[in-house]
C-alpha positions in Angstrom: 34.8 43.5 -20.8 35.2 47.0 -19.7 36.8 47.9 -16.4 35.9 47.5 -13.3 38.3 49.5 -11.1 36.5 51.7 -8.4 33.8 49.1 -8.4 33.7 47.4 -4.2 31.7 44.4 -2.8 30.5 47.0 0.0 28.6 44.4 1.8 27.8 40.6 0.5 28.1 36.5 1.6 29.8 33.5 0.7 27.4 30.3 1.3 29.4 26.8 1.3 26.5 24.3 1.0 26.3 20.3 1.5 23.6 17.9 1.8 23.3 14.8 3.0 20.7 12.0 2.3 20.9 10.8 6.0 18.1 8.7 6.7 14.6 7.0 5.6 13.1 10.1 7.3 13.4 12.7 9.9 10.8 13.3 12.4 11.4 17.1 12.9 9.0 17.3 15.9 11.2 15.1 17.6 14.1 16.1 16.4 13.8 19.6 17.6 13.0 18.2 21.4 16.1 16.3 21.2 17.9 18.8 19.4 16.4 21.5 22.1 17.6 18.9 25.5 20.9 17.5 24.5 22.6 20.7 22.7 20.3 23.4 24.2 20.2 26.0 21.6 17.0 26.6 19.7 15.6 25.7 16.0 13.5 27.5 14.3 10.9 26.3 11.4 12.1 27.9 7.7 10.1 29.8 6.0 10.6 32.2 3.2 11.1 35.4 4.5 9.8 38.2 1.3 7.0 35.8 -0.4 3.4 35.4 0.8 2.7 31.7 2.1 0.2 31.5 -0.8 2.4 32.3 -3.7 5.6 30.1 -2.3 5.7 28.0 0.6 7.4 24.8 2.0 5.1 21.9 1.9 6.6 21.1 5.2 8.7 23.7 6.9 11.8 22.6 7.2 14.1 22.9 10.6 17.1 25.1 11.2 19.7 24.1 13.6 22.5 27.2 14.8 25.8 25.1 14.8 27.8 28.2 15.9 30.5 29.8 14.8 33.9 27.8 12.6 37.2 29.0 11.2 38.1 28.6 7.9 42.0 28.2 7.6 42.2 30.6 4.2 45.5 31.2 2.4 45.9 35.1 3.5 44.6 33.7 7.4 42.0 32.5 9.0 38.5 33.5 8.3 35.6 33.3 10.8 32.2 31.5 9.8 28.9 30.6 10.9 27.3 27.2 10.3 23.8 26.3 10.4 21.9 22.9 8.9 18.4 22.6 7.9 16.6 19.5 8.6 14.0 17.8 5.4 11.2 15.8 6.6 12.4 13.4 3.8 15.4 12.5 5.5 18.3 15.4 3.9 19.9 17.5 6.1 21.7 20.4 4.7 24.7 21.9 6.2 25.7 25.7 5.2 28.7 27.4 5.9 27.9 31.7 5.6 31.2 33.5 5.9 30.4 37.6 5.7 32.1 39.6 3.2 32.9 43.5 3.3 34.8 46.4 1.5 36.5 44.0 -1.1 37.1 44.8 -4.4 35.0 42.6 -7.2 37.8 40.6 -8.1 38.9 39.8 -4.3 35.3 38.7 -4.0 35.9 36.2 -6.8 38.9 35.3 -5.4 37.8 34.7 -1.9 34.9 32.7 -3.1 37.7 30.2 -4.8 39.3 30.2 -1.8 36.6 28.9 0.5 35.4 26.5 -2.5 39.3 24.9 -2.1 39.0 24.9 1.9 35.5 23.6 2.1 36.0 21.1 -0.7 37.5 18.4 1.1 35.5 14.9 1.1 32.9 14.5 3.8 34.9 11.8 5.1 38.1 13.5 6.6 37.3 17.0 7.1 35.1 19.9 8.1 31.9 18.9 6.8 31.9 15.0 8.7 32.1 17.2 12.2 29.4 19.4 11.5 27.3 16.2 10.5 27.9 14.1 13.5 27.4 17.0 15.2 23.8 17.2 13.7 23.5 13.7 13.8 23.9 13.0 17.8 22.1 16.5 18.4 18.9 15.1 16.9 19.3 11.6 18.2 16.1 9.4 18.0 14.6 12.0 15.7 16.2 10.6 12.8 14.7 7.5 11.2 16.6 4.6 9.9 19.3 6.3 9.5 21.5 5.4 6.1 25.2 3.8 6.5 26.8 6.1 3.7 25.0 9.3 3.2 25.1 10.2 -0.4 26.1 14.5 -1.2 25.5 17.8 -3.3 27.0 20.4 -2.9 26.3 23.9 -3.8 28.5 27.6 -3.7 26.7 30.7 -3.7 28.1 34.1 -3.8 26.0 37.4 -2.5 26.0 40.6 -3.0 24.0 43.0 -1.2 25.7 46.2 -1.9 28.6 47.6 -4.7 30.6 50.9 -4.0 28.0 52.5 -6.8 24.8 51.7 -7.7 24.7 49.2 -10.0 21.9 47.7 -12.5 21.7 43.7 -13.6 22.5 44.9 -17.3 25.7 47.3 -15.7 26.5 44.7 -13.5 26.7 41.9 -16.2 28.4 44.3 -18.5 31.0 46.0 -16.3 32.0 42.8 -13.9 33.5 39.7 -15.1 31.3 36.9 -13.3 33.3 33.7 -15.5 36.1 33.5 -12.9 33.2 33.0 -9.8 30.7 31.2 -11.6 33.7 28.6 -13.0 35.9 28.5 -10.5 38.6 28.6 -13.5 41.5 31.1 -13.3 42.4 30.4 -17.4 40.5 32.2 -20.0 37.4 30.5 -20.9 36.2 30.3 -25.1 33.5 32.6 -26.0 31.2 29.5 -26.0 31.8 28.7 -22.9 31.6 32.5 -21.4 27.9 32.7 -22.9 26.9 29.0 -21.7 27.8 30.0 -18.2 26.3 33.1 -17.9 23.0 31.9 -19.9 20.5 31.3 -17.0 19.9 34.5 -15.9 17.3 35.7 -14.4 16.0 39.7 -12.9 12.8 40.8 -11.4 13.8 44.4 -10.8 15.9 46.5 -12.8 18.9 46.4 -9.8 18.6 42.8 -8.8 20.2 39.5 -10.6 20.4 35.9 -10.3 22.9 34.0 -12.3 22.6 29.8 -12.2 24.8 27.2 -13.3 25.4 23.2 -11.9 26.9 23.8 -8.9 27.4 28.0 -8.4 25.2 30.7 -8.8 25.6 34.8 -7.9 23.0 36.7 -6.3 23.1 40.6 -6.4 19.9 41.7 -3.9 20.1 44.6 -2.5 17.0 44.3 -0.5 18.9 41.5 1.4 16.1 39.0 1.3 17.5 35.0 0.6 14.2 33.5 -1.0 16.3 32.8 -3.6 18.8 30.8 -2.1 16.1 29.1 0.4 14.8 27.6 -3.2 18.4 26.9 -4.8 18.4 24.6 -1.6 15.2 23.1 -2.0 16.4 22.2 -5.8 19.4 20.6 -4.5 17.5 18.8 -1.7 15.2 16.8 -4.2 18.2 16.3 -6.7 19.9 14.5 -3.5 17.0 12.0 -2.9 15.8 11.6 -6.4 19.3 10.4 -6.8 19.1 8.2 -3.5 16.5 6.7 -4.6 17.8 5.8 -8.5 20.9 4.5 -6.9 18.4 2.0 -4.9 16.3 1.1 -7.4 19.9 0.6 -9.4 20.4 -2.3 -6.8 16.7 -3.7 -6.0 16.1 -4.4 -9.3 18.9 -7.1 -9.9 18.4 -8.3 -6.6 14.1 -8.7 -7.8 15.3 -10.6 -11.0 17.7 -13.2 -9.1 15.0 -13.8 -6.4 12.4 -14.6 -9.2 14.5 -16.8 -11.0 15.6 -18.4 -8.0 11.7 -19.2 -6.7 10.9 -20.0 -10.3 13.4 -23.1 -10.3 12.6 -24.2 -7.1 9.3 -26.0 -7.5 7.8 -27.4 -4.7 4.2 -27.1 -2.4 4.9 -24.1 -0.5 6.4 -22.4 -3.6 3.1 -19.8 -4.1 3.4 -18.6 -0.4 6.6 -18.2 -1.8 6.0 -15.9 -4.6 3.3 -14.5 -2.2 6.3 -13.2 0.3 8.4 -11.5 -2.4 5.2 -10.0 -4.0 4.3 -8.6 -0.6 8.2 -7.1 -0.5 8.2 -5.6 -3.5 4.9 -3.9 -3.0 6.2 -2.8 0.3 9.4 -1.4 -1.4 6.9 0.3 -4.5 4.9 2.1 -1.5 7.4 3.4 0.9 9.4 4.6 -2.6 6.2 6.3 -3.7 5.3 7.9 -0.6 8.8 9.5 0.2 9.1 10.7 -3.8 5.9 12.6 -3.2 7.3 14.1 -0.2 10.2 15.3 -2.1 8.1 16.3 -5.3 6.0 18.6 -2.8 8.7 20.0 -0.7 8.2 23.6 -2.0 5.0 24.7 -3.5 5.2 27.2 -5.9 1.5 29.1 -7.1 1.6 32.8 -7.5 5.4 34.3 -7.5 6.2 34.0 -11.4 9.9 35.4 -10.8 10.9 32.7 -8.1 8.8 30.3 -9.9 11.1 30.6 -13.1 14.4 30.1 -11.0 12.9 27.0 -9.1 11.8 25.4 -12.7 15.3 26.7 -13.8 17.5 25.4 -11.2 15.0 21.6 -11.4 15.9 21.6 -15.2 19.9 22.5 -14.7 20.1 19.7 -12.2 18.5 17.4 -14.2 15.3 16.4 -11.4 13.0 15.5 -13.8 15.5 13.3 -15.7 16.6 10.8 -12.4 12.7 11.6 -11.4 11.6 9.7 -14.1 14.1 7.0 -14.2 13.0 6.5 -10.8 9.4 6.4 -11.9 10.4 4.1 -14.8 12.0 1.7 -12.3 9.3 1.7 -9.9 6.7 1.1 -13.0 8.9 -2.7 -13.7 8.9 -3.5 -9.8 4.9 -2.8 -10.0 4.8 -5.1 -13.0 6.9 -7.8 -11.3 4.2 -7.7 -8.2 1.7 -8.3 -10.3 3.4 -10.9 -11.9 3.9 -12.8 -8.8 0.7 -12.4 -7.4 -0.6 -13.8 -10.4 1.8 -17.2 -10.5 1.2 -17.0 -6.4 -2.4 -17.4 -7.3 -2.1 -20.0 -10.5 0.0 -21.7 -7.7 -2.6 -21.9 -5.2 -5.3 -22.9 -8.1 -3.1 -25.4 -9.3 -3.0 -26.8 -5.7 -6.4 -26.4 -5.2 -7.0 -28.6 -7.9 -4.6 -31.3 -7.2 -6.0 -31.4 -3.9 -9.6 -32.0 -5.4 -8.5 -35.0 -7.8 -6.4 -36.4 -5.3 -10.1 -36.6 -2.8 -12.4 -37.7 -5.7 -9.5 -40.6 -5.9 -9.7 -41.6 -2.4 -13.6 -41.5 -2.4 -13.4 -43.7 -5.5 -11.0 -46.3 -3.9 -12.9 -46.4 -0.6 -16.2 -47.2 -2.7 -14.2 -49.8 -4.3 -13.3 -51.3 -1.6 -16.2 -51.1 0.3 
């Protein structure tokens, strides 16, 4: 690595990102009404600000809450910050913390970006992040749908630059400018290995702009200042969120399904197919809602014509493992689908068998009664 004294961050962000699985759903309609009466600041409807609607475009617009201005309690003093959350029709809200970086050399950039990682990385539970989502949660009040008891989290750090002291190009940049120590968060040496595992997703359209990826950091050098980029980073981490909410529920239903058959199956008695009946009807309930708020999630952002964001989106799915917990969902749902049809089919041998015992039992009684008479 060559050197990099002279070379400034002249102009550049640090983005702190959490998201929350907070609910079933999120009206967003309603929420911004709420959200508009009780804190009486606006919202606005994302969108991405440098594509064409065509090429790239949320398949429902999420909605962005101003949560005003924090202070970050840094080692060298406190630091000013502006936090904003963005509201998912699928029931995620994400909570970003910007702070605004100028006239720092590379490595203070680095530096500084550990620091906010350290200050911002306390649990949800006692800290920074629980205030700003309370705060979000009473803003939008009714707006939010059965709201969950313990919000599962990602998180994400993102480091921008806009502009260096000197004009720089992605190969410069990559060559001249040590990116391990931001992208890892590690202040040791890292093995070569490592070095060319982290910096191996990366990803230019023009000749002066970059994009580097890894699980849970990237860096953005874009000098034209758009954030289309990190608008899909989000996204990403959005469906990541609730393709892992729903595993983790499947992870639970499905013992739960297995002890309620086996239960039912050992109790015989007359009402037992109604039985069978109810839990089929539960499960199917389950398979649907399941279904309908994974397609949600699988069409958040629609990606058709932009190639370059198109790769970074696939990238950033693949990294985070989407399609992976996707399909174990998909798996899980496929056994509970298999288990309905299961019990409707002993619900209706049930019934049949009823049917039929009903039947001898009549014939028996008209043979008795012609006896008799």
């Amino acid at each position: 690595m060559s050197s990099v004294v002279g070379v400034d961050v002249d102009l550049g962000s640090i983005l702190a990102f959490r998201l929350f699985d907070i609910g079933y759903e999120i009206d967003l309609a309603k929420a911004e009404q709420v959200w508009a009466r009780t804190v009486r600041t606006g919202s606005t409807r994302g969108r991405l600000t440098t594509t064409p609607p065509k090429a790239v475009a949320f398949g429902v617009a999420p909605v962005a809450l101003n949560l005003g201005t924090i202070s970050l309690a840094l080692p060298d003093g406190p630091l000013a910050a502006i936090a904003t959350a963005r509201l998912y029709d699928f029931g995620v809200v994400s909570v970003a913390i910007r702070v605004t970086v100028q006239d720092l050399p590379w490595a203070g950039f680095a530096q500084r970006l550990n620091a906010v990682d350290r200050v911002v990385g306390t649990t949800p539970d006692t800290g920074l992040w629980s205030e700003l989502l309370e705060r979000v949660r009473q803003g939008i009040g009714e707006g939010l749908v059965r709201p969950t008891v313990r919000a599962l989290e990602e998180d994400y750090l993102v480091g921008v630059v806009n502009a260096f002291s000197e004009k720089m190009t992605a190969g410069a940049l990559v060559e001249r400018l040590d990116l391990v120590p931001l992208l890892s968060g590690e202040q040791r040496a890292l093995s070569d290995g490592a070095r060319r595992d982290l910096l191996r997703h990366r990803y230019s359209y023009y000749t002066d702009d970059l994009v580097v990826l890894t699980w849970d950091r990237a860096f953005i050098y874009e000098p034209r200042g758009d954030t289309d980029v990190i608008d899909v980073l989000e996204v990403a981490n959005a469906q990541l969120l609730e393709m892992r909410y729903y595993d983790e529920l499947l992870d639970a239903e499905l013992p739960r399904m297995y002890n309620l058959v086996e239960a039912e199956r050992r109790r015989w008695s007359l009402p037992g197919a109604r039985r069978f009946a109810d839990l089929a009807r539960r499960l199917y309930t389950l398979v649907a809602e399941v279904t309908e708020l994974t397609e949600k999630v699988d069409n958040a952002l629609q990606v058709t014509e932009d190639v370059y964001l198109a790769r970074i989106y696939a990238a950033a799915l693949e990294m985070y493992r989407v399609p992976t917990v996707s399909a174990a969902v998909d798996r899980k749902l496929s056994i509970i689908r298999d288990t309905y049809t299961a019990l409707y089919d002993e619900a209706s041998s049930s019934r049949s068998g009823l049917l039929e015992i009903i039947i001898v039992v009549m014939i028996a009684v008209e043979v008795v009664l012609a006896v008799i008479r």
